[in-house]
N, C-alpha and C positions, 0 to 999 in steps of 0.2 A: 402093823407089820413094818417091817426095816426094810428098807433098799438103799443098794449101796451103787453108787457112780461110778460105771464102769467104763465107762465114755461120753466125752465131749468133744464134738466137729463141728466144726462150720460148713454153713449150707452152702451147695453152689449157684441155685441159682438169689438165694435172699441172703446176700451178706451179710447183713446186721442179724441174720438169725443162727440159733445154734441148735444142734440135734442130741439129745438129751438121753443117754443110753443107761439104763435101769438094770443089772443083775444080767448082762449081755444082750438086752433086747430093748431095742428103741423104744421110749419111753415117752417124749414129747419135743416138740422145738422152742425155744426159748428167745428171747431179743439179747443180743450179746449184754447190753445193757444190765438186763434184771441178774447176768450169770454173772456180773461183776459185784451187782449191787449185794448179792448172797454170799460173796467170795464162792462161787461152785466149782471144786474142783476134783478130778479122778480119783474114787476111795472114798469122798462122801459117803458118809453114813445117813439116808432121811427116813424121817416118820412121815406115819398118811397127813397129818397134821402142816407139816415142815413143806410136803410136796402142794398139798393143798395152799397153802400160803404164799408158794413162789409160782402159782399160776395163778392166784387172783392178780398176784404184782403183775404176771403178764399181761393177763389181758386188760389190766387197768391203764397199762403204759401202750397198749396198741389201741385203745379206743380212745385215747389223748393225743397219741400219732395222727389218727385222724381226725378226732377235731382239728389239732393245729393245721393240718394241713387246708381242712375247710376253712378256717379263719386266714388263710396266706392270701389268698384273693379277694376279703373284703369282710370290714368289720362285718361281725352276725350279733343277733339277741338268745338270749338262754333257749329260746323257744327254737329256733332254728339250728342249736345245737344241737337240742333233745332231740327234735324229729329226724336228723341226717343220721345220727347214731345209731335211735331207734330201726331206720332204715333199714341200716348193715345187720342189726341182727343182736346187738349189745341189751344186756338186760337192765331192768331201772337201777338195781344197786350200785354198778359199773359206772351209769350213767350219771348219778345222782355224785359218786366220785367226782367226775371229769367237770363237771360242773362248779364244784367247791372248788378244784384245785386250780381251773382257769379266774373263779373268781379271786381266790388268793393272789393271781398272779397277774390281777387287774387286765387278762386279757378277753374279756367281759366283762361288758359294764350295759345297763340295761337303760341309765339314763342317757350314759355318754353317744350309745349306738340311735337312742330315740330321737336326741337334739341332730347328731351328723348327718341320720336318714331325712331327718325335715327337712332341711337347709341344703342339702342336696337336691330332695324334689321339688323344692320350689326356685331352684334355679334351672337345673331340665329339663322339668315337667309341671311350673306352677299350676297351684290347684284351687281348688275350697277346704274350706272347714274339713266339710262330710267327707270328702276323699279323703283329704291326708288323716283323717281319724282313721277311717276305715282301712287305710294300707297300713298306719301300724297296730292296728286291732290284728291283723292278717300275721305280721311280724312276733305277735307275740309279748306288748306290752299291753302293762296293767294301766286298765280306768285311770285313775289317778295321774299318773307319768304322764300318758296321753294330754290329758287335759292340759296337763304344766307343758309341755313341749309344745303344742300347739299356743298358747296362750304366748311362748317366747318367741316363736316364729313369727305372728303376728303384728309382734310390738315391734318388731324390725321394718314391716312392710305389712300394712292391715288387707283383708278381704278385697275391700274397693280399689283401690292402690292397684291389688295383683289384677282382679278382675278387669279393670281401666285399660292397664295395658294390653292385657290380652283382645280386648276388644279392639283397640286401636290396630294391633299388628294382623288382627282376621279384618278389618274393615277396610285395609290394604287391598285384600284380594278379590272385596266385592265390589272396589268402584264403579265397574262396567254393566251393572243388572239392578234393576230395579230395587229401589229405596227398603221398599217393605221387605222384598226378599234378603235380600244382604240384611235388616234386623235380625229377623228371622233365624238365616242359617247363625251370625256371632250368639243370638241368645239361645239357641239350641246348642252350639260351641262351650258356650258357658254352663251350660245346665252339666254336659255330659263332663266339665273338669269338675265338678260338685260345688258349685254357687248356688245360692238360693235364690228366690225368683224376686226377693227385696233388696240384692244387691244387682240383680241382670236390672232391674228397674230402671235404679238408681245410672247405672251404666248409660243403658235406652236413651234417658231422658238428657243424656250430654253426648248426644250421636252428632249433632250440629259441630257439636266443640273438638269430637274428633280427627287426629289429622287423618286424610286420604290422601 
């Protein structure tokens, strides 16, 4: 069936949108954007086809609006795209779009966000192994990446190293209470950043070497 463009206005209160009038009756709103991209103008002739096709554009350019906008506050991983999307209500094929075209456009990257999130928590919030695996298992990276991103994190600054420190800046605040207890709370400190009990050990046994 044919419809023809009997009207185009701008919204007032969503600027960037336009109101899309079909054989004299409002039809849909559109992003000024996709009415340029189509050349849409008054006296258009469209098929179901034609109209169908300038409303996958839309909403493929409004579920991309928000990605982007999601990504303005802080590198994300594929997975944290998908889920925010899936949130609002966008369906996989949409999704599965927004995804290629952010990757096209290198503003996702699943290694580069793996490497930045390590090396950020472990200046913030250093940890162990088992955590920082497990916060980017939670993020959304693959087995594999995981292994190599942790494996370069390490070679910067190994387990014992991060663990060492931390022990020295918590054995700060136990100097005033007995020996046993101040181990005690730093290797229960250490257990819950995710260290294993062969490196709180290894820690333990240079509690002398400690500064206090």
């Amino acid at each position: 069936m044919l419809k023809t463009i009997s009207q185009i206005t701008a919204q007032k209160k969503r600027k960037n949108r336009c109101s899309i009038f079909l054989d004299d009756e409002f039809a849909f709103g559109l992003d000024h954007d996709i009415v340029l991209q189509f050349g849409l103008k008054k006296g258009d002739v469209l098929t179901d086809q034609q109209i169908e096709d300038i409303l996958l554009n839309d909403e493929r350019k409004k579920a991309k609006d928000r990605a982007l906008n999601f990504l303005s506050y802080r590198d994300r991983s594929e997975k944290e795209i998908r889920t925010k999307l899936k949130e609002v209500g966008y369906e996989e094929n949409i999704i599965d779009w927004v995804i290629v075209e952010l990757k096209r456009l290198k503003l996702i990257d699943d290694e580069r966000f793996a490497h930045n999130y390590a090396q950020t928590r472990m200046i913030t919030r250093p940890m162990g192994k088992y955590f920082l695996q497990r916060e980017l298992q939670k993020k959304g990276i693959e087995a594999e990446l995981i292994e190599q991103t942790i494996e370069k994190v390490y070679q910067e600054k190994d387990q014992f190293s991060v663990a060492l420190e931390l022990a020295q800046q918590r054995k700060k605040r136990y100097s005033n209470i007995d020996e046993i207890k101040a181990k005690k709370r730093v290797s229960d400190f250490l257990i819950r950043r995710g260290f294993n009990w062969d490196i709180i050990s290894q820690v333990l046994e240079r509690w002398e070497n400690l500064s206090a």
